[in-house]
C-alpha beads as a LAMMPS data file, in Angstrom:
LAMMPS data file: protein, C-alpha beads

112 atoms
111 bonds

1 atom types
1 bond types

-500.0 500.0 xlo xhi
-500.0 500.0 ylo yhi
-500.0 500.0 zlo zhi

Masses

1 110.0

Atoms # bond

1 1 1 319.508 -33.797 -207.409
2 1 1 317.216 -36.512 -209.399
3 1 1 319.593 -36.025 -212.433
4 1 1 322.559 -36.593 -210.145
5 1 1 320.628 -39.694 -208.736
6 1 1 319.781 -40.652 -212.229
7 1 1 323.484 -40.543 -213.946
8 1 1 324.890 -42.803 -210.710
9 1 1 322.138 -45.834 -211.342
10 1 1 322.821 -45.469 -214.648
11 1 1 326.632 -45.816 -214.292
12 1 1 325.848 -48.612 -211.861
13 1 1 324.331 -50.217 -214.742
14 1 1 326.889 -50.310 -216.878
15 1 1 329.284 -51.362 -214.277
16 1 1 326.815 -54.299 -214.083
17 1 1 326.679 -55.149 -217.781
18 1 1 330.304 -54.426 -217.935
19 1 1 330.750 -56.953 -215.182
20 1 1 328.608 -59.568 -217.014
21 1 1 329.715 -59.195 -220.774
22 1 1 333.784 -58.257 -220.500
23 1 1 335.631 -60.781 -219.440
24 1 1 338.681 -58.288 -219.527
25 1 1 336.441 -56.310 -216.875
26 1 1 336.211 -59.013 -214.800
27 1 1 339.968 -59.902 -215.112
28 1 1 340.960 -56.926 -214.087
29 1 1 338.779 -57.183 -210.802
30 1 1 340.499 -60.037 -210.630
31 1 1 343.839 -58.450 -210.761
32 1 1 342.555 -55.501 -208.445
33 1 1 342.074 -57.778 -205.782
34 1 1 345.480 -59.402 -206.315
35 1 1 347.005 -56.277 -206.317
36 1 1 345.315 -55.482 -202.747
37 1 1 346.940 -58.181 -201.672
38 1 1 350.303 -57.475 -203.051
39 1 1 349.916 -54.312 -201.041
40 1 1 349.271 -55.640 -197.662
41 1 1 351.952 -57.633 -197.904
42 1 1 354.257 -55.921 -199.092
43 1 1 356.147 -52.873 -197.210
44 1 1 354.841 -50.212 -199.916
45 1 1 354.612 -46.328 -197.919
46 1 1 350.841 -45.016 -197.709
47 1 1 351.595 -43.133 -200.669
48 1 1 353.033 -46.141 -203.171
49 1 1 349.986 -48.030 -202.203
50 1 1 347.633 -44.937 -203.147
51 1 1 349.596 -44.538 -206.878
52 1 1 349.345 -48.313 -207.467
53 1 1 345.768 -48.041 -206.691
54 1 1 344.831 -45.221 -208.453
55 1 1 346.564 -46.461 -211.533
56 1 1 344.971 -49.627 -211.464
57 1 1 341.806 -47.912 -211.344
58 1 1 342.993 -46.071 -214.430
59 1 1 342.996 -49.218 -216.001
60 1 1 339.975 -50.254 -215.550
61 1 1 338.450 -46.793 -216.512
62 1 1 340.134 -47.220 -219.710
63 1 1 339.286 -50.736 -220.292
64 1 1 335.744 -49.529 -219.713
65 1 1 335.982 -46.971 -222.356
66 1 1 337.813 -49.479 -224.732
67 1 1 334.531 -51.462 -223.809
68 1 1 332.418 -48.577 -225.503
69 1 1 334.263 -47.906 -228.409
70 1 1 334.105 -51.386 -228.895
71 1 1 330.452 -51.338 -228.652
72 1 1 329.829 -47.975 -230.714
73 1 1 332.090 -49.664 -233.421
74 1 1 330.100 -52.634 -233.610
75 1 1 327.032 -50.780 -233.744
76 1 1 328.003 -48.753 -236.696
77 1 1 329.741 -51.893 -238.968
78 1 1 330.307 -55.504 -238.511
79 1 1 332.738 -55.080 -241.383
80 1 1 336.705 -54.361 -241.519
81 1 1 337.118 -50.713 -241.909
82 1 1 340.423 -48.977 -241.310
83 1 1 339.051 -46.027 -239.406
84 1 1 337.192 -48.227 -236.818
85 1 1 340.056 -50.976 -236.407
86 1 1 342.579 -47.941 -235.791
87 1 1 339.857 -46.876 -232.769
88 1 1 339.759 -49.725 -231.229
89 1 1 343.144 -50.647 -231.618
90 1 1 343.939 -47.136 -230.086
91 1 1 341.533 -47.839 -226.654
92 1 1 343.275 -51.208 -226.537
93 1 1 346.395 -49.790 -226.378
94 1 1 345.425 -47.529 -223.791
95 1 1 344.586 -50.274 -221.530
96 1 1 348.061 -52.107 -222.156
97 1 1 349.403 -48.593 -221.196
98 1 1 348.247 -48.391 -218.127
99 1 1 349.182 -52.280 -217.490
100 1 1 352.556 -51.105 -218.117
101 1 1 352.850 -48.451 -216.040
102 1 1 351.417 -50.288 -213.195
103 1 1 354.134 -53.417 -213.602
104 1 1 356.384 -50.376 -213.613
105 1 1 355.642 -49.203 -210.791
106 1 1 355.510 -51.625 -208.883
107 1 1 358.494 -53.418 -210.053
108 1 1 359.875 -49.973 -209.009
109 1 1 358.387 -49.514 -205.908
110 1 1 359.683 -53.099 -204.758
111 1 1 363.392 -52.260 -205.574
112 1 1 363.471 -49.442 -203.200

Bonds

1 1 1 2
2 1 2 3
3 1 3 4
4 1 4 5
5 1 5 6
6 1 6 7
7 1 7 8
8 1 8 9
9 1 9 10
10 1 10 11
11 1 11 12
12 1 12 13
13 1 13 14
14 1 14 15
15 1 15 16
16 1 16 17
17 1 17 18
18 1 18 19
19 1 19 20
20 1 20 21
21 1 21 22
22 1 22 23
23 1 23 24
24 1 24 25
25 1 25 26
26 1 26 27
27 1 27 28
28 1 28 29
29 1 29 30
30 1 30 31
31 1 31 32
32 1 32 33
33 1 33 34
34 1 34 35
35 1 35 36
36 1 36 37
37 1 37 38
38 1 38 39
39 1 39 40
40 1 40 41
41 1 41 42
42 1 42 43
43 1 43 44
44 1 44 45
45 1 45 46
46 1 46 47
47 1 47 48
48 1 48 49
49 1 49 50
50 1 50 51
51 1 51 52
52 1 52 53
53 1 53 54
54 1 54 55
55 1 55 56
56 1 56 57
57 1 57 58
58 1 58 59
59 1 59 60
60 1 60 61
61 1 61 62
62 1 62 63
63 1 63 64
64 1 64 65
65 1 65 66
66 1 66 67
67 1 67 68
68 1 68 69
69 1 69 70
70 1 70 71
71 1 71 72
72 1 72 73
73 1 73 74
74 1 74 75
75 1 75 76
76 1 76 77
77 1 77 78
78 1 78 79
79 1 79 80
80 1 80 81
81 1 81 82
82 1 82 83
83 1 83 84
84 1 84 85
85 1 85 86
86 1 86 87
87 1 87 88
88 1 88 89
89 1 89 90
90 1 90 91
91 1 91 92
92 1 92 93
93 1 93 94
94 1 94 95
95 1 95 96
96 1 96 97
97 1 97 98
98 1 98 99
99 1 99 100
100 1 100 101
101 1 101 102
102 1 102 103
103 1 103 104
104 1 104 105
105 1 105 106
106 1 106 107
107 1 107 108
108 1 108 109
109 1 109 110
110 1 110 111
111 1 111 112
């Protein structure tokens, strides 16, 4: 149970540091509470709302993980090397991904 107790503080923490040092972390907060919005307001079914949630939660998962690898990749070399521009090109795309989708679907969740 202390382990347990010990991996959420510690995910807490980097939620915190996440918070403070990303801007992109913070403007996808930003965007999370606009899309709350968007969903009260709008006549999406129990269900829409729940996929456009848990996909914008998907983003910011993956911008936190793009946040890491951007980190890590720093850590290792300041300098241009293929290998780590191609990783975090790769997690950035992954966040654009899931921006996609959720324009998607909500752009399709609108027309019907």
């Amino acid at each position: 149970m202390f382990e347990l107790k010990n991996a959420f503080v510690n995910s807490l923490k980097g939620l915190k540091v996440a918070f403070q040092e990303e801007s992109a972390i913070r403007q996808e907060f930003i965007l999370l509470v606009l899309l709350i919005s968007l969903l009260i307001y709008f006549d999406f079914t129990n269900v829409e709302r729940a996929i456009l949630l848990l996909n914008m939660f998907v983003i910011i998962m993956a911008e936190l993980l793009n946040s890491a690898v951007e980190a890590i990749s720093d850590r290792v070399s300041m300098e241009h090397h293929d290998l780590i521009a191609k990783a975090k090109d790769t997690a950035s795309a992954s966040v654009l991904v899931g921006l996609i989708s959720l324009v998607s679907l909500f752009t399709l969740f609108l027309a019907f």
